[in-house]
C-alpha positions in Angstrom: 118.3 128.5 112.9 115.2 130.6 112.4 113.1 130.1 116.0 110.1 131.7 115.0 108.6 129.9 112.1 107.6 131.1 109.1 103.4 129.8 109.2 101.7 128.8 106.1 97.9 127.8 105.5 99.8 124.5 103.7 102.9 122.8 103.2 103.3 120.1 100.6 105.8 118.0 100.7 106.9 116.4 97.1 107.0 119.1 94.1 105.3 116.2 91.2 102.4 115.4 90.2 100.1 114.9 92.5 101.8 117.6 94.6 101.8 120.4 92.5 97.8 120.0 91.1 97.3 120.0 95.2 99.2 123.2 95.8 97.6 125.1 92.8 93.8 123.7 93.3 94.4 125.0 97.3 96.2 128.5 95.7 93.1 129.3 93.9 91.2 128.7 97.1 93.3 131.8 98.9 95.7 129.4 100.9 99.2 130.4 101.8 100.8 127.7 100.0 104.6 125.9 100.4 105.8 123.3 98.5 108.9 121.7 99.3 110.8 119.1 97.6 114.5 117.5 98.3 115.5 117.3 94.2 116.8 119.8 92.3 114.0 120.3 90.1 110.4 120.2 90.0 108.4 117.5 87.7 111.2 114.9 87.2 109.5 111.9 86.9 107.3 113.9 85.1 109.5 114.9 82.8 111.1 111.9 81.6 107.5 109.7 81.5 106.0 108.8 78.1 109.9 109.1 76.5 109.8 112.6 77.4 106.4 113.3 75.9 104.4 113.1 79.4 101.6 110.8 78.9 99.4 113.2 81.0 95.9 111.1 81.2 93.8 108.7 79.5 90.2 109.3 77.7 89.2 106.2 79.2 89.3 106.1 82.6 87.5 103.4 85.2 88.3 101.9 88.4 88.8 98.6 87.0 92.6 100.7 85.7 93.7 100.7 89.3 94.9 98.4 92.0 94.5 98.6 95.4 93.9 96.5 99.3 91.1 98.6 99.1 89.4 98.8 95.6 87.0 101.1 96.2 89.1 103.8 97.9 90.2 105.7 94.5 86.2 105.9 93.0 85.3 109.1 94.8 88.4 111.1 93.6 88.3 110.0 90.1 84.9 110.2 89.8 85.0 113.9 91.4 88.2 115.0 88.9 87.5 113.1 85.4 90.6 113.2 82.6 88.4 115.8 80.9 89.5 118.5 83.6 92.8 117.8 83.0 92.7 117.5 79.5 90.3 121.4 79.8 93.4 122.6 81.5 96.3 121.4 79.1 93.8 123.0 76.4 93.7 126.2 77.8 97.3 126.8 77.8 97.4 125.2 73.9 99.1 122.3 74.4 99.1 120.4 71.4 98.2 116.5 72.1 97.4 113.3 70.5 96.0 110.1 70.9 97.4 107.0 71.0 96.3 103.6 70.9 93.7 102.6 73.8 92.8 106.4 74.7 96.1 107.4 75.7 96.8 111.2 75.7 100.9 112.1 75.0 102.0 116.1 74.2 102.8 116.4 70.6 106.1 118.7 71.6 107.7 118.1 75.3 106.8 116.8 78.9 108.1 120.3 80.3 105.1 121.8 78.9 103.4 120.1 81.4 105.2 120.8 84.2 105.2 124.8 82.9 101.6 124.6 83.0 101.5 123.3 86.6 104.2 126.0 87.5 101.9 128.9 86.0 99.0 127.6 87.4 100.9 127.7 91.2 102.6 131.0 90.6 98.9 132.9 89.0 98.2 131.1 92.7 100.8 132.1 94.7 102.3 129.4 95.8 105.7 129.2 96.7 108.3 126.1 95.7 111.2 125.5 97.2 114.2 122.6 95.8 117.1 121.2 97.1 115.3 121.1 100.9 115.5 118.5 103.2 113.0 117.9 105.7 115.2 117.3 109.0 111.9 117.0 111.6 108.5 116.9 111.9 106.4 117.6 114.5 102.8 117.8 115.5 101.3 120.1 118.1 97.5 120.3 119.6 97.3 124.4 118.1 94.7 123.9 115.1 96.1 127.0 113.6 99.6 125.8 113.6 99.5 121.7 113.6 103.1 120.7 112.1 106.3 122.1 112.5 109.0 121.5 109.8 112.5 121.8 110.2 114.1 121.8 107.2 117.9 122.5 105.9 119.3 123.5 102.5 120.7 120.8 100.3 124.6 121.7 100.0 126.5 120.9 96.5 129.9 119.8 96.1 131.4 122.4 96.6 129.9 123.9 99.7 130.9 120.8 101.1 134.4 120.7 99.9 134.3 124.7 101.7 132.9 123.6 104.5 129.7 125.2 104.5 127.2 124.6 107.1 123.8 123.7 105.9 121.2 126.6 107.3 118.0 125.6 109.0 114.9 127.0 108.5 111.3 126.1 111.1 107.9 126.4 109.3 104.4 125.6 110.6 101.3 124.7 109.4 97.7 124.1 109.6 97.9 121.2 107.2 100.6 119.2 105.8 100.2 116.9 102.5 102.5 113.9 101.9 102.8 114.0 98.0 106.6 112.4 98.4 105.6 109.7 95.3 107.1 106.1 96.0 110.5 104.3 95.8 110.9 103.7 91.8 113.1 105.2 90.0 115.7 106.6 92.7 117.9 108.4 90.0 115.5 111.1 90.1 115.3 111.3 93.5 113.0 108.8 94.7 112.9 107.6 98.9 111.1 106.6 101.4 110.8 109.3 103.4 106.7 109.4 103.1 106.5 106.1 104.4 108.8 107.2 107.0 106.5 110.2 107.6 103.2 107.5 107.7 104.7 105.5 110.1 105.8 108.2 112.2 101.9 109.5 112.6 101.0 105.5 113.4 100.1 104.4 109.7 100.5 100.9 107.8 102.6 100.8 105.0 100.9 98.0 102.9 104.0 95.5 101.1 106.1 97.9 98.4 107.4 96.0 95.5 108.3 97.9 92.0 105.6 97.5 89.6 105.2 98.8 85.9 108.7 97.0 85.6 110.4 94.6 82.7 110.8 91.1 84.3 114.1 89.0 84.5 114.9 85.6 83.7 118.2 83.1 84.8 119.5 80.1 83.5 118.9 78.7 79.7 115.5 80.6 79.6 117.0 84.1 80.1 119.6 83.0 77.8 117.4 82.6 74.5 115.6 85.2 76.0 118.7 87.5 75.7 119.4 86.0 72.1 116.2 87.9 71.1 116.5 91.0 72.0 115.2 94.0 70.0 112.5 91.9 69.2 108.6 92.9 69.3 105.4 91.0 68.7 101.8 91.3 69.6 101.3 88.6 72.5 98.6 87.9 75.0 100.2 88.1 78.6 98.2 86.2 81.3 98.6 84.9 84.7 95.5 83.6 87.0 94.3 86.9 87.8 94.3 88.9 84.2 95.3 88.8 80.7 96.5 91.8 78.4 96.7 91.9 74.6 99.6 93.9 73.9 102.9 93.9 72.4 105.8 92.2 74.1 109.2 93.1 73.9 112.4 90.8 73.7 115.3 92.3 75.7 119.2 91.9 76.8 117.9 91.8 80.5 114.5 90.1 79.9 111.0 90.6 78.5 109.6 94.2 78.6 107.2 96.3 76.4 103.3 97.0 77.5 102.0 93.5 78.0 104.9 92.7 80.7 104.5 96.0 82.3 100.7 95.8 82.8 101.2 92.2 84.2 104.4 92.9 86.3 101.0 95.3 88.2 99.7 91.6 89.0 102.1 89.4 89.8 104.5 88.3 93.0 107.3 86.3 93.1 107.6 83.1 92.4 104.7 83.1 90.4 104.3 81.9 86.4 103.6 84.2 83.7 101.7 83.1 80.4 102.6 83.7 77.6 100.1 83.3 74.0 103.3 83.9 71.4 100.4 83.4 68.3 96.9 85.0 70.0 95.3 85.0 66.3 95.8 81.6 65.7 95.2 77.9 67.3 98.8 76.4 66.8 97.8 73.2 67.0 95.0 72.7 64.8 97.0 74.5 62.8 99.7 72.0 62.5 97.0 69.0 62.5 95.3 70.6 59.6 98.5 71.3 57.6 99.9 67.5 58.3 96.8 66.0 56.4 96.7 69.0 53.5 100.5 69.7 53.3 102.0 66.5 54.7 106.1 66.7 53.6 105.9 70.7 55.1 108.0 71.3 58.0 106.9 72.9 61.1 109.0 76.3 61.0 107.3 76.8 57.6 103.3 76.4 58.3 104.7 78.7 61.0 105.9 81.2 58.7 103.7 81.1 55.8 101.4 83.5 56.6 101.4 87.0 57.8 98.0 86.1 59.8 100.0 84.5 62.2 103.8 84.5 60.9 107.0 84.7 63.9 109.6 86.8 63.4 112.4 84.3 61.4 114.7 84.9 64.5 112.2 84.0 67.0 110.8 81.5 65.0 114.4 79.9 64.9 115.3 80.2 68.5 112.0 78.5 69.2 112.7 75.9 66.8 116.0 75.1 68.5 114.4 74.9 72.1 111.2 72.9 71.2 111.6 70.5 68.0 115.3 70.6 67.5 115.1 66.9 67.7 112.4 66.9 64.1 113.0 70.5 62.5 113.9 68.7 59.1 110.8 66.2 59.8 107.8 66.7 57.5 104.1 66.9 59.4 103.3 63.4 57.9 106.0 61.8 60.0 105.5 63.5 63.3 103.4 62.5 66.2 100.0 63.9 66.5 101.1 64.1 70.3 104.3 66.0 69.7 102.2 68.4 67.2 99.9 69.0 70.1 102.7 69.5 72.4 104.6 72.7 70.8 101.3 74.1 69.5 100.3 74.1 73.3 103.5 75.7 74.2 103.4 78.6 71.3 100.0 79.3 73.0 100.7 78.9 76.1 104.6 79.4 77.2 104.7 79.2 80.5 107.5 81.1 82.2 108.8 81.9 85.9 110.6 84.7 86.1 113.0 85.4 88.3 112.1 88.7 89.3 111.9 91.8 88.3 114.5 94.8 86.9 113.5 96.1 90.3 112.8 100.1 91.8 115.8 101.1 88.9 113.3 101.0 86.1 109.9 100.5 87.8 107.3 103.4 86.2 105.5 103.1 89.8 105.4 101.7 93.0 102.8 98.8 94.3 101.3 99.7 97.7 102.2 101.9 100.0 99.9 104.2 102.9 97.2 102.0 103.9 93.9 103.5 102.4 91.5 102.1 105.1 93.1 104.7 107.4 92.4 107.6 104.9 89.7 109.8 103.8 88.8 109.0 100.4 86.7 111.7 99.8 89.6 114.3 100.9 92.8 112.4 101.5 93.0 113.3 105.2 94.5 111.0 107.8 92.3 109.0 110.0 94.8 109.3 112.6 95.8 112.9 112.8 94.0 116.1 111.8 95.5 117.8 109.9 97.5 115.3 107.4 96.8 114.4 104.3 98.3 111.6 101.4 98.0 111.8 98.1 99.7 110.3 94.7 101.6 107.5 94.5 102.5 107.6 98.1 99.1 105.6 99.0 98.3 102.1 97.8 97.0 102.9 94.9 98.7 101.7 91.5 97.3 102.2 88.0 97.8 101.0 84.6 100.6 101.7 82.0 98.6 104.2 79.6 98.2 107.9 82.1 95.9 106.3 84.8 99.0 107.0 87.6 98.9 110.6 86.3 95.5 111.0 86.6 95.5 109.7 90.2 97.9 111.8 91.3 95.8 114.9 89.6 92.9 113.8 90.7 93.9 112.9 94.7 95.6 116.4 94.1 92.3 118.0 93.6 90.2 116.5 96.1 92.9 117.4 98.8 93.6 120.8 97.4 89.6 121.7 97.8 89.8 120.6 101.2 93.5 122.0 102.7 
């Protein structure tokens, strides 16, 4: 093991997002710059987001996009870096984009233009990366110049192992050290805890974690018709007490996904109900009142199919039908209850639904809570608690929207630390 360590201005630990926009805004500013990250490659979860096409930022960002113990903790940084410095950037080295629906911004060709972008920008900086490296210690000392000292060993393959190869150490210090280690979702590319551990370590509070951006589950007869369904897709409204979303759901073989889940799965805790509006263009039941005196021998599953205003897919439509009027599915209007009439309309509007959980940290886009931001700089993302150390991305408690708002808090808590490092 090296005993004299190699000393850099900064070290960064966590090679993403947020990570890598620190380490080249600090570059540019004359920094000696290390990042160093455990995975193999730089930019994985950037890499597979958007289905590969990286949806980098949104043209319409506001705080009310982002969720946090401490709502007001992410207005400085995203005030101070706006999506239109990101997007500046991505223009400058002509990558093509488009728009999507509700201002999101995808690449037109690959999400490893992206991460080529933030590897040109570091190496025009100087910045150094280094993969496959394990942080084995920290430790902090009262020398300004050199805070932190990192141990750190080479991650051995297969076959070193099988050879019996020791892993080497190497000892670096630092004047500051940034914790850009992301959160627990997704652990197939390489997600842990380890900047939790790191919080902790230096006396933070790690606020609840729970996987969030995530499809939701179901059990018993529900998640069977549920399952019947999948493949699915309809424009819904997806509420609970705290906020509703008016976007497409998705029927699946595990449970209900697509954006309006997603975006609620950011609000919700077990145990709680979901609502679901299956027909948000239409009142069902005065629907079904109206049609009983004007069309009094139709059936139900056909005022509820009539129309492309406010038609259900025929499978849905029939799975429904079997759960909720069975009993009178060859009944005409004229001979139903006004009661009963009210009663399924209510539910088509309204489906109420407990999940059992979630598909959990496997498929979650991003984690829910994390460093505690009252103990944080918001203005630079330095620890209140030790000079020196800094948070930024996903690794605080701060979670945004499906649609590029995590990206652009991780570029934007990126910048703000990178300025100040």
């Amino acid at each position: 093991m090296n005993t004299s360590p190699t000393h850099y201005d900064v070290i960064i630990i966590g090679a993403g997002a947020s990570g890598l926009y620190c380490a080249l805004t600090a570059g540019r500013r004359g920094r000696r710059v290390l990042v160093l990250d455990h995975a193999n490659k730089v930019g994985k979860k950037i890499l597979m987001s958007g289905g590969g096409r990286c949806n980098f930022t949104n043209y319409f960002v506001e705080p009310e996009h982002f969720i946090s113990t401490n709502p007001h903790f992410f207005k400085s940084a995203l005030s101070r870096y706006p999506s239109w410095e990101f997007i500046a950037m991505v223009e400058a080295h002509n990558i093509a984009y488009h728009e999507r629906e509700h201002g999101q911004l995808f690449c037109d060709d690959s999400a490893k233009d992206i991460v080529t972008m933030l590897l040109d920008e570091c190496a025009a900086a100087g910045v150094q990366i280094r993969i496959n490296t394990q942080i084995d210690n920290i430790d902090a000392h009262h020398d300004a110049h050199k805070r932190f000292w990192l141990t750190t060993s080479k991650k051995l393959g297969k076959k070193d192992s099988t050879h019996g190869v020791q892993p080497s150490q190497d000892t670096y210090s630092c004047e500051s050290l940034v914790v850009a280690t992301g959160g627990l979702s997704i652990p197939t590319m390489g997600a842990t805890g380890l900047g939790y551990e790191l919080a902790q370590q230096f006396g933070h509070t790690i606020m609840a974690t729970d996987p969030s951006l995530v499809p939701f589950t179901f059990t018993d007869k529900t998640g069977e018709l549920i399952r019947s369904l999948a493949g699915i897709s309809l424009p819904v409204i997806a509420s609970n007490e705290r906020i509703s979303f008016k976007l497409p759901l998705l029927f699946t073989h595990r449970g209900l996904s697509g954006p309006s889940m997603l975006q609620l799965s950011n609000y919700w805790h077990l145990g709680e109900t979901i609502n679901i509006n299956l027909l948000p263009e239409v009142e069902v039941t005065d629907l079904l009142l109206t049609h009983k005196k004007s069309h009094p021998k139709q059936l139900i599953r056909t005022v509820l199919s009539e129309s492309t205003d406010h038609a259900l897919p025929k499978k849905l439509l029939a799975a429904l039908q079997h759960h909720l009027w069975e009993d009178i599915k060859d009944t005409e209007l004229a001979n139903i209850k006004d009661e009963r009439l009210m009663k399924i309309g209510d539910t088509l509007n309204s489906w109420q639904l407990k999940p059992s959980g979630t598909e959990g940290y496997r498929t979650a886009e991003v984690t829910r809570g994390g460093v505690k931001t009252d103990e944080v700089s918001s203005k630079t993302m330095q620890s209140n608690l030790q000079n020196g150390l800094y948070f930024i991305g996903e690794v605080l408690d701060v979670t945004g929207w499906l649609g590029g708002y995590n990206f652009q808090w991780a570029w934007a808590s990126g910048f703000v630390c990178g300025e100040v490092v």
